[in-house]
GUMARDO-442084 format. One record per residue (C-alpha): chain; residue number from 1; x, y, z; residue in three letters. Coordinates in pm, 1 decimal, m for minus. Layout:
N
{pt "A"; NUM; {X; Y; Z}; "ALA"};
...
***
This chain:
275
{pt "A"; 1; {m1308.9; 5349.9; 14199.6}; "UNK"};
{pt "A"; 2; {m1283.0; 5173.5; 14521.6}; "UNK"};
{pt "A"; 3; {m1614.5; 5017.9; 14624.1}; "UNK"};
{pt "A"; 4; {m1822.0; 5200.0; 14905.8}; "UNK"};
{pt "A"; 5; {m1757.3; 5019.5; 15278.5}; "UNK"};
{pt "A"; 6; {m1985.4; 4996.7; 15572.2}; "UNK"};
{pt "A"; 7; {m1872.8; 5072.1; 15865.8}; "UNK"};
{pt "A"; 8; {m2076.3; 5081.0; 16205.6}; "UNK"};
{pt "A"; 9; {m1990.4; 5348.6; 16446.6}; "UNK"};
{pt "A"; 10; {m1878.2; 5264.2; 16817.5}; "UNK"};
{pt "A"; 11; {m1802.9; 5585.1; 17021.0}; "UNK"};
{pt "A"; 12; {m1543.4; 5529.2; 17295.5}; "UNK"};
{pt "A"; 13; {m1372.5; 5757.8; 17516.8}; "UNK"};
{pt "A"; 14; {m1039.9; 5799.2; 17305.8}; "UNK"};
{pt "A"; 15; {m1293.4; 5898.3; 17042.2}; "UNK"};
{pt "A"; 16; {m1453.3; 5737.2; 16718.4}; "UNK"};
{pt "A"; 17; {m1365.5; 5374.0; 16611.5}; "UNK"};
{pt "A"; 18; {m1496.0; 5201.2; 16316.5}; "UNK"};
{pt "A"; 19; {m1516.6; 4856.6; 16223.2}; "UNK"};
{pt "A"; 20; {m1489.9; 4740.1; 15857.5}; "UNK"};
{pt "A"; 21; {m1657.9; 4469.6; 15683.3}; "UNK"};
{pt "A"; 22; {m1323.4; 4247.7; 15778.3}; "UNK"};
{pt "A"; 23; {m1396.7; 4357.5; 16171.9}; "UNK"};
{pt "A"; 24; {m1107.6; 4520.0; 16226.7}; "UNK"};
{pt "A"; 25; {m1111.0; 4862.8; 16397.6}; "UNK"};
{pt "A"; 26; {m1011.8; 5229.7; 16265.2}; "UNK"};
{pt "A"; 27; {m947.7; 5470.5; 16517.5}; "UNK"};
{pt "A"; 28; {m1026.1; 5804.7; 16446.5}; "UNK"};
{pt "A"; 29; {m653.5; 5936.0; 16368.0}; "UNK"};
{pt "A"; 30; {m618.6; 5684.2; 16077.8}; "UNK"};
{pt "A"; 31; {m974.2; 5878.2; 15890.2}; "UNK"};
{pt "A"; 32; {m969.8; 6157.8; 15705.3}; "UNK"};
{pt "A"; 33; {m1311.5; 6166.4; 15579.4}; "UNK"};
{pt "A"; 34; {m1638.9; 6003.5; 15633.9}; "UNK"};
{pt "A"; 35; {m1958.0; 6009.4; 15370.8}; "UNK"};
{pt "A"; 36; {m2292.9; 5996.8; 15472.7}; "UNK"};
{pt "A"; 37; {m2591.9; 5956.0; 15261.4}; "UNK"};
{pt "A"; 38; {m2461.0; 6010.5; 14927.3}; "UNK"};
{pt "A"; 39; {m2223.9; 6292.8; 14997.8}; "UNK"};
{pt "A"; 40; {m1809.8; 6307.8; 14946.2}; "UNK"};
{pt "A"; 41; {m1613.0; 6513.2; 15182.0}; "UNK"};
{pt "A"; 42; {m1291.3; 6468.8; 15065.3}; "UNK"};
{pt "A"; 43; {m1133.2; 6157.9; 14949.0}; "UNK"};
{pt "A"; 44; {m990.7; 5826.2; 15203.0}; "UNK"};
{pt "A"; 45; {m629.0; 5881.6; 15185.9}; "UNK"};
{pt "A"; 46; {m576.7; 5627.4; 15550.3}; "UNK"};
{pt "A"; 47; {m667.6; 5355.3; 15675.6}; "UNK"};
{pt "A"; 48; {m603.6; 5132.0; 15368.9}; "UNK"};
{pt "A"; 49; {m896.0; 5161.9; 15219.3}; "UNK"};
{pt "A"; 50; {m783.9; 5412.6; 14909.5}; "UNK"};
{pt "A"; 51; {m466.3; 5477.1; 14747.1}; "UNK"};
{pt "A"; 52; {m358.7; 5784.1; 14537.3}; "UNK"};
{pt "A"; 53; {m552.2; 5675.1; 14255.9}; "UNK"};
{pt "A"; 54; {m825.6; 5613.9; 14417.3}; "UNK"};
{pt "A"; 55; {m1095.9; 5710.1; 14701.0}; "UNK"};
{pt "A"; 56; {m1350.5; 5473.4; 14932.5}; "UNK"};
{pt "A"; 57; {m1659.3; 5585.0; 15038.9}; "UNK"};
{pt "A"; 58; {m1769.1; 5543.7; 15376.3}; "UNK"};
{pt "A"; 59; {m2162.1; 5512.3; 15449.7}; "UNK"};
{pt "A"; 60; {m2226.4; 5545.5; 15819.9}; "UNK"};
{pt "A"; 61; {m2496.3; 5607.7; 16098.8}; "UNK"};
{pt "A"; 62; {m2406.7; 5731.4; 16441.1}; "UNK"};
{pt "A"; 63; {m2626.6; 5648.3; 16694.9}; "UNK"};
{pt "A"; 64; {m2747.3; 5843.0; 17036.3}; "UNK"};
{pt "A"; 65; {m2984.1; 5754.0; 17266.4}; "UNK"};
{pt "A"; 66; {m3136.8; 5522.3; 17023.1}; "UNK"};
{pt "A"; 67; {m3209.9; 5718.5; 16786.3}; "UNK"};
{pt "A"; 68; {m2999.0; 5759.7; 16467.9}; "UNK"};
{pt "A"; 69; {m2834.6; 6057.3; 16336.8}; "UNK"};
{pt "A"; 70; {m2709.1; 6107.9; 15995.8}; "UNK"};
{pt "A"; 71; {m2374.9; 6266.0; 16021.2}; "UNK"};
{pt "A"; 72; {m2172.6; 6412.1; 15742.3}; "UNK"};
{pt "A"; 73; {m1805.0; 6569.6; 15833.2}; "UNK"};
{pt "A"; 74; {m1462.6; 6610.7; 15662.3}; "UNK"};
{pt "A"; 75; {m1234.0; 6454.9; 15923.9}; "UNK"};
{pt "A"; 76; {m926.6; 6702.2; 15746.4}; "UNK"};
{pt "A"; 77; {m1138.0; 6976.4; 15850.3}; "UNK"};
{pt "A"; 78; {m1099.0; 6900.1; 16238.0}; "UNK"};
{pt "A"; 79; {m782.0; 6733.8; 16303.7}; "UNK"};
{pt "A"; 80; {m524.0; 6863.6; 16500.7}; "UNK"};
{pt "A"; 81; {m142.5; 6901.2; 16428.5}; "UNK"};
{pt "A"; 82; {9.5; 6693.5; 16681.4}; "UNK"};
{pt "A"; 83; {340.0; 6744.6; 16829.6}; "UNK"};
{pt "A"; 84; {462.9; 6447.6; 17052.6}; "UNK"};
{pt "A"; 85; {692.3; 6639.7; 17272.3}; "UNK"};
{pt "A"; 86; {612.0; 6906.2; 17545.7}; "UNK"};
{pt "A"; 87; {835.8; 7202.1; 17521.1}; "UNK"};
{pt "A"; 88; {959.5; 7201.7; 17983.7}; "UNK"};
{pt "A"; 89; {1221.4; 7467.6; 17925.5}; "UNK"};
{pt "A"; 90; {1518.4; 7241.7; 17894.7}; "UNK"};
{pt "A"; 91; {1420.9; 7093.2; 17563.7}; "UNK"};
{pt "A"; 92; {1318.7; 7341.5; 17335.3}; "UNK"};
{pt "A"; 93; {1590.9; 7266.3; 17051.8}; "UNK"};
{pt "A"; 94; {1409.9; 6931.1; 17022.5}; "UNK"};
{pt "A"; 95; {1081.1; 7058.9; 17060.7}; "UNK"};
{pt "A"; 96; {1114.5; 7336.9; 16758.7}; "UNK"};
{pt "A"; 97; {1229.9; 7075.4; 16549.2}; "UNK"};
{pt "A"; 98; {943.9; 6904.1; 16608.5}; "UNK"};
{pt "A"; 99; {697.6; 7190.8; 16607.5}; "UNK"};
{pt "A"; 100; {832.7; 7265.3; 16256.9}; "UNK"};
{pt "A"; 101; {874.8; 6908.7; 16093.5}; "UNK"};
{pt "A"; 102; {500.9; 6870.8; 16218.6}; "UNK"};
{pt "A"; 103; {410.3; 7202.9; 16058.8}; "UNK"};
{pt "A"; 104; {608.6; 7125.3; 15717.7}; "UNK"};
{pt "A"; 105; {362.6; 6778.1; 15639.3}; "UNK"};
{pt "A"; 106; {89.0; 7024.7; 15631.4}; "UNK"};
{pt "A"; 107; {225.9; 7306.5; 15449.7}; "UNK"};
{pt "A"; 108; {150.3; 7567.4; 15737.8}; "UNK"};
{pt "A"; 109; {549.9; 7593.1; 15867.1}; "UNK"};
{pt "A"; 110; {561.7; 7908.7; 15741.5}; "UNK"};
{pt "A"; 111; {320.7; 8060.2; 15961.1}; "UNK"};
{pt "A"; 112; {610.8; 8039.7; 16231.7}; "UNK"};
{pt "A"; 113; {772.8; 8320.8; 16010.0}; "UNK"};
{pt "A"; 114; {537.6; 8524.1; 15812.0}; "UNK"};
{pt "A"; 115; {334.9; 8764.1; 15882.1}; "UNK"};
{pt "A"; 116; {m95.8; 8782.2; 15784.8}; "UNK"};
{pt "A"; 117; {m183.3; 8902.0; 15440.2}; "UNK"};
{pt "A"; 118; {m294.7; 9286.5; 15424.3}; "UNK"};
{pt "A"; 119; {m608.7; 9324.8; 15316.2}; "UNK"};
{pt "A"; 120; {m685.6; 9475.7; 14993.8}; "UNK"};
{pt "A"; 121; {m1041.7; 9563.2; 14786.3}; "UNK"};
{pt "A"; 122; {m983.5; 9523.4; 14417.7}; "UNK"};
{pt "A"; 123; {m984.1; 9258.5; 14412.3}; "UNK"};
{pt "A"; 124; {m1078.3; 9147.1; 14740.7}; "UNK"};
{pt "A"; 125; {m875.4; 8884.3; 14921.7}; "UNK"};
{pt "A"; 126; {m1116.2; 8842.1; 15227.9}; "UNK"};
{pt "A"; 127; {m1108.6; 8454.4; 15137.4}; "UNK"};
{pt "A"; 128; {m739.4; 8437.9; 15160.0}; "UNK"};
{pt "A"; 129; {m708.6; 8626.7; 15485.5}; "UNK"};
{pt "A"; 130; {m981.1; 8402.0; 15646.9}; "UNK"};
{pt "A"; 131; {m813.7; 8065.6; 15537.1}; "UNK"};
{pt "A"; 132; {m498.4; 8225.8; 15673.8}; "UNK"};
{pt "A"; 133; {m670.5; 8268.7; 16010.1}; "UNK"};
{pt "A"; 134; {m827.3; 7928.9; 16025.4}; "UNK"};
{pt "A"; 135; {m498.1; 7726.0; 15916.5}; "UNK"};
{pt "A"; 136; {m326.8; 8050.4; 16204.1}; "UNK"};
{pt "A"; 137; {m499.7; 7905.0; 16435.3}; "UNK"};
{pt "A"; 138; {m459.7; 7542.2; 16380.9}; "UNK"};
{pt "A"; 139; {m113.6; 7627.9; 16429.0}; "UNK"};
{pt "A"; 140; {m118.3; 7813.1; 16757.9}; "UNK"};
{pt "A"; 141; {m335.4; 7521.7; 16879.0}; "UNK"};
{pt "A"; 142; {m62.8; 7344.3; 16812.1}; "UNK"};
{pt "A"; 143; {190.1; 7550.2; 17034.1}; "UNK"};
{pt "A"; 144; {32.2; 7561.3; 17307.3}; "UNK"};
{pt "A"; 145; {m129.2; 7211.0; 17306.7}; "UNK"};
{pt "A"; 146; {286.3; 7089.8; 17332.9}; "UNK"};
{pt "A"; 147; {427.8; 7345.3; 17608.4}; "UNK"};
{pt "A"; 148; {381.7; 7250.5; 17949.8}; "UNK"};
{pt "A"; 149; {100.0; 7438.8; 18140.9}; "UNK"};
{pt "A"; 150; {285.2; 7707.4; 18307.9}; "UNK"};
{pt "A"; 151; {378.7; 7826.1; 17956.7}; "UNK"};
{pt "A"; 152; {38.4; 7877.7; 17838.4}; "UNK"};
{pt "A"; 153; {m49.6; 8201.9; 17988.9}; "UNK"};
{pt "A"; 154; {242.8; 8376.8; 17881.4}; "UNK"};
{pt "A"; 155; {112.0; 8325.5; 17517.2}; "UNK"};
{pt "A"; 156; {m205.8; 8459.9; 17563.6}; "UNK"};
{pt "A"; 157; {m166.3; 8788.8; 17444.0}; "UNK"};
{pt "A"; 158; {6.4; 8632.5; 17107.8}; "UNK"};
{pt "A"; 159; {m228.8; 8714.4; 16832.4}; "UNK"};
{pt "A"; 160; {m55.4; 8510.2; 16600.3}; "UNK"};
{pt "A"; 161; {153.5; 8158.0; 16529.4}; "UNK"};
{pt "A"; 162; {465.9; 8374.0; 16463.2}; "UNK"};
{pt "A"; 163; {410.6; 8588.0; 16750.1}; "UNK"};
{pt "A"; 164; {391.8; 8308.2; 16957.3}; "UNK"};
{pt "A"; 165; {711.1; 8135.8; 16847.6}; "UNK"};
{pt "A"; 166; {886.9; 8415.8; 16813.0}; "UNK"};
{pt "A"; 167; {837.3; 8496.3; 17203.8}; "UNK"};
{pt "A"; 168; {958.0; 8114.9; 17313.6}; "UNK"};
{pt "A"; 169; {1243.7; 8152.7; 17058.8}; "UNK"};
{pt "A"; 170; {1362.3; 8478.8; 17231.4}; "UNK"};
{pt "A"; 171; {1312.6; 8300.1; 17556.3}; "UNK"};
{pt "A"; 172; {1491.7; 7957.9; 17524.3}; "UNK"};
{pt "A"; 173; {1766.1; 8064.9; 17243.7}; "UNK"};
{pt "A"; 174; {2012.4; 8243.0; 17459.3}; "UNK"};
{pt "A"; 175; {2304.2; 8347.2; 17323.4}; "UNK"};
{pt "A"; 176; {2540.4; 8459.1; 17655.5}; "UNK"};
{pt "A"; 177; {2873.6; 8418.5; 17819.3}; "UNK"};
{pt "A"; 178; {2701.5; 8285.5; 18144.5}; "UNK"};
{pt "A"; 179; {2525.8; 8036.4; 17933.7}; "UNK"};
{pt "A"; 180; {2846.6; 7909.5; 17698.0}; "UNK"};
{pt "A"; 181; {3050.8; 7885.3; 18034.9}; "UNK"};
{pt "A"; 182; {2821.1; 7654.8; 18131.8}; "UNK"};
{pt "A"; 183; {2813.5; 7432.2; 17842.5}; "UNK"};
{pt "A"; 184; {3124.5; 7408.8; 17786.9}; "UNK"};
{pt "A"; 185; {3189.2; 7251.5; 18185.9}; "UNK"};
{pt "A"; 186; {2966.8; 7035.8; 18168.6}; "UNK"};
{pt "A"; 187; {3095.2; 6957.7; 17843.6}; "UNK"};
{pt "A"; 188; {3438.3; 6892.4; 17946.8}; "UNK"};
{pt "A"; 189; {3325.2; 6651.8; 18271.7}; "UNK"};
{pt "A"; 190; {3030.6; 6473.6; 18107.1}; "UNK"};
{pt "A"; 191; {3112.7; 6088.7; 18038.0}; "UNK"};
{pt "A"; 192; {2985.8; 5766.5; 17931.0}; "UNK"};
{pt "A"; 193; {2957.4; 5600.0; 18288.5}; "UNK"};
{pt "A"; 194; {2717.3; 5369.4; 18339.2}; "UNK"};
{pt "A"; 195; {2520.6; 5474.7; 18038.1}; "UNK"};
{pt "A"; 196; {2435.4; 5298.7; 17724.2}; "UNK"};
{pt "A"; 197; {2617.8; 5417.9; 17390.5}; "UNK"};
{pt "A"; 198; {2282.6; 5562.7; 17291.7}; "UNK"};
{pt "A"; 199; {2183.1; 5739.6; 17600.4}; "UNK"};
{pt "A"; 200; {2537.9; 5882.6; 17638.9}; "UNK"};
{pt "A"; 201; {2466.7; 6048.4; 17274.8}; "UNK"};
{pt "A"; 202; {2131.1; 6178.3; 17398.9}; "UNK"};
{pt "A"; 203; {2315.5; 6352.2; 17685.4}; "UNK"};
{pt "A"; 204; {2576.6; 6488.0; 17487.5}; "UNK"};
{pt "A"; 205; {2330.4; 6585.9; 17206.8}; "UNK"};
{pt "A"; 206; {2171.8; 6868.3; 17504.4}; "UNK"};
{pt "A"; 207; {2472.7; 7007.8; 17543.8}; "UNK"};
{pt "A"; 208; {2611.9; 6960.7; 17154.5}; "UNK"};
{pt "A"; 209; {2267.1; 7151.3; 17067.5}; "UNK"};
{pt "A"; 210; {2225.5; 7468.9; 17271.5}; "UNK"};
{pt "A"; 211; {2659.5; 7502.7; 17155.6}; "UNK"};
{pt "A"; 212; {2621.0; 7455.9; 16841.9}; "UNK"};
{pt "A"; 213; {2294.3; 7736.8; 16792.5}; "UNK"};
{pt "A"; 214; {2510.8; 7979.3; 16919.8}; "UNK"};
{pt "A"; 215; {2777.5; 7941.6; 16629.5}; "UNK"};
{pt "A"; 216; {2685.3; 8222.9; 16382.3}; "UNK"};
{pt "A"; 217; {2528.2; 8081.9; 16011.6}; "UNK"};
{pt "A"; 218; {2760.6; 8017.4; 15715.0}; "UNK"};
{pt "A"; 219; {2700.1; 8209.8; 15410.3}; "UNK"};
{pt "A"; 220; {2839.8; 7872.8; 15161.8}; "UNK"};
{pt "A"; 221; {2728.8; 7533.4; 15212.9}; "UNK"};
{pt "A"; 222; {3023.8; 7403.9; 15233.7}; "UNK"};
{pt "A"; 223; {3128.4; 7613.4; 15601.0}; "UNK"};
{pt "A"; 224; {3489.8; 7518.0; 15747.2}; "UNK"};
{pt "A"; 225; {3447.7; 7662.0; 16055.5}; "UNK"};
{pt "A"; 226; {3133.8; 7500.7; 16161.3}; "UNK"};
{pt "A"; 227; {3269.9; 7134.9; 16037.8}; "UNK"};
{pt "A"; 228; {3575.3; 7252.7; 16258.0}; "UNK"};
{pt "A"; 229; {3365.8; 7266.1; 16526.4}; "UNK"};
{pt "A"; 230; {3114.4; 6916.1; 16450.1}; "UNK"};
{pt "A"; 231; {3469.6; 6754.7; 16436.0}; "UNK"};
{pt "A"; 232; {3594.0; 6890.0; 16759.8}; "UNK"};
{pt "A"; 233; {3260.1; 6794.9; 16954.1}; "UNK"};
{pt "A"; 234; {3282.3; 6415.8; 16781.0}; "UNK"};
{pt "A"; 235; {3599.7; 6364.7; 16963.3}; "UNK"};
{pt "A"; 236; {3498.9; 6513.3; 17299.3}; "UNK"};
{pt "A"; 237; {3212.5; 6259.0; 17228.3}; "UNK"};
{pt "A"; 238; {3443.4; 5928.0; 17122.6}; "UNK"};
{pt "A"; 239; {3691.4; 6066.7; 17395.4}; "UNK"};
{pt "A"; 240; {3397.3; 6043.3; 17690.7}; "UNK"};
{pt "A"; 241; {3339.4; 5643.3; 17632.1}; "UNK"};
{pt "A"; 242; {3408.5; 5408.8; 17884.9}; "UNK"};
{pt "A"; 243; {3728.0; 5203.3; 17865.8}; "UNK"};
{pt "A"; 244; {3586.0; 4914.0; 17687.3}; "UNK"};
{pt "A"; 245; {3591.9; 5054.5; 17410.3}; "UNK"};
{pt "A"; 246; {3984.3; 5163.9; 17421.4}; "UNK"};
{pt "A"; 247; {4056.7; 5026.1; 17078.9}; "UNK"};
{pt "A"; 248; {3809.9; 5128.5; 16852.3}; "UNK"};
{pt "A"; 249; {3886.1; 5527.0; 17040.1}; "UNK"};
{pt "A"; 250; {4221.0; 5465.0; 16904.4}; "UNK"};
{pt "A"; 251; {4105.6; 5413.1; 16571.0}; "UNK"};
{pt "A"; 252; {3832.6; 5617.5; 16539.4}; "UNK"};
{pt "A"; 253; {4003.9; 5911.2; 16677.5}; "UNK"};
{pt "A"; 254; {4350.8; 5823.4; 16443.2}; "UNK"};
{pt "A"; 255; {4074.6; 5840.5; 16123.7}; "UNK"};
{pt "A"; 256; {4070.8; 6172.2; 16194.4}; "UNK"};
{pt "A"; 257; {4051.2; 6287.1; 15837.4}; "UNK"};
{pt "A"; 258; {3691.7; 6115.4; 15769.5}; "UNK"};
{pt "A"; 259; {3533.1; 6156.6; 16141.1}; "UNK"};
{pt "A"; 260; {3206.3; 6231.0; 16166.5}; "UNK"};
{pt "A"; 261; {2948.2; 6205.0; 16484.3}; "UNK"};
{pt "A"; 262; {2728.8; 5965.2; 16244.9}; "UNK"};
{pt "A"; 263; {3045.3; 5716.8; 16197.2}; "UNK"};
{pt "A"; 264; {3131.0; 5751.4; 16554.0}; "UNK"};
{pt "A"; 265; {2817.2; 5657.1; 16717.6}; "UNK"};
{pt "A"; 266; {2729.4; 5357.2; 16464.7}; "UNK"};
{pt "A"; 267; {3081.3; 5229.8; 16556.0}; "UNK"};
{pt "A"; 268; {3052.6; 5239.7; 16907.1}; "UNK"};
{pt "A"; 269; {2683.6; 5087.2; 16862.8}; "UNK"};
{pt "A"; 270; {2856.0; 4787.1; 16696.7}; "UNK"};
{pt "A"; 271; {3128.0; 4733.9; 16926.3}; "UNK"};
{pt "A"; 272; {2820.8; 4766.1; 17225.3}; "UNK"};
{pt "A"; 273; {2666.7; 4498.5; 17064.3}; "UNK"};
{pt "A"; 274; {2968.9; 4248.2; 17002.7}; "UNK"};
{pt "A"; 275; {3071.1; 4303.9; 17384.8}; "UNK"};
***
């Protein structure tokens, strides 16, 4: 058992910071829990102070106007499920993904999908339906705390996580002619320019996403048609890159057998670099 650490609290706009013993400061992100007088809330697992084996205790007193308070929280109780991209209506690929990797480290990404428990009496499950709630709502915090403010009120009549993401989903994934006729011009004019390697793949990426979500799912892992298609899109990439890199086009696009976007871009990275 780790021994227990002091720490003093300073309260500063961004929120709580603690200094350790060493002086070194732990913003409130990097704490899960806190103990106060003798009481465990739920075992350190940041900040370097515990690992899986084991658990630090934190003893701490918050002061306000001079007078101190005893305080006693679980930090895992209040912290929010950050997403680090707003959803503007041009990204929302990018932004699902990262709604949903987000949602998967907690274990709540299948809120997006399911639907509440039904209630039942014998036995009851009124626990079960209230966690669902709480961890619901964590979740729709999370939606709307990552779409940009003229989104908002067109959620407020979603009761639920799923609800909600099921509305933006109908919204953003469009799946029409007027929409693939677009893609696919500015697909066959965009070009490398006076763009980096990597920010050419970024801009090819928003038009390689929204094309490739229309292509109907595979039923086999192992899908022909859709590598078809990856393959087809890697050489429209290759093909877009400035003239500098003439020779390794020829031989990336003669390797035809093996070509993947991965390859392609980590290629064209190198041959950046050496020029």
């Amino acid at each position: 058992m780790s021994p227990a650490v002091a720490f003093p609290f300073t309260v500063e706009s961004s929120g709580i910071t603690l200094l350790s013993d060493e002086g070194i400061d732990v913003t409130g992100p990097d704490i899960t829990s806190i103990r106060c007088q003798g009481v465990i809330s739920s075992s350190l697992l940041s900040a370097g102070y515990a690992n899986k084996s084991s658990s630090a205790s934190l003893h701490s007193r918050f002061k306000f106007r001079s007078r101190p308070i005893s305080v006693d929280f679980d930090m895992s109780q209040i912290t929010a499920i950050v997403v680090n991209i707003t959803l503007d209506g041009q990204n929302y690929r990018e932004w699902a993904f990262s709604v949903e990797t987000a949602l998967r480290g907690y274990g709540l990404a299948f809120h997006l999908t399911d639907v509440p428990p039904a209630p039942t009496t014998s036995p009851s499950n009124a626990a079960e339906i209230k966690t669902w709630k709480i961890n619901d709502g964590k979740v729709m915090a999370a939606i709307v705390n990552s779409i940009k403010h003229s989104l908002i009120m067109s959620l407020s009549k979603k009761k639920t996580a799923k609800a909600m993401w099921s509305y933006l989903q109908e919204r953003y994934v469009q799946d029409s002619g007027a929409l693939l006729h677009t893609l696919m011009q500015k697909l066959q004019s965009i070009e490398q320019n006076d763009m980096t390697i990597d920010d050419y793949h970024s801009a090819f990426e928003q038009l390689m996403g929204p094309l490739l979500s229309m292509v109907p799912e595979c039923t086999t892992d192992n899908c022909s048609a859709h590598k078809f298609i990856e393959k087809f899109l890697t050489y429209r990439f290759v093909m877009g890159a400035k003239p500098i890199f003439e020779s390794i086009r020829t031989r990336l696009l003669h390797d035809s057998s093996s070509l993947i976007m991965a390859q392609a871009l980590s290629d064209l990275i190198s041959e950046e670099t050496r020029l």
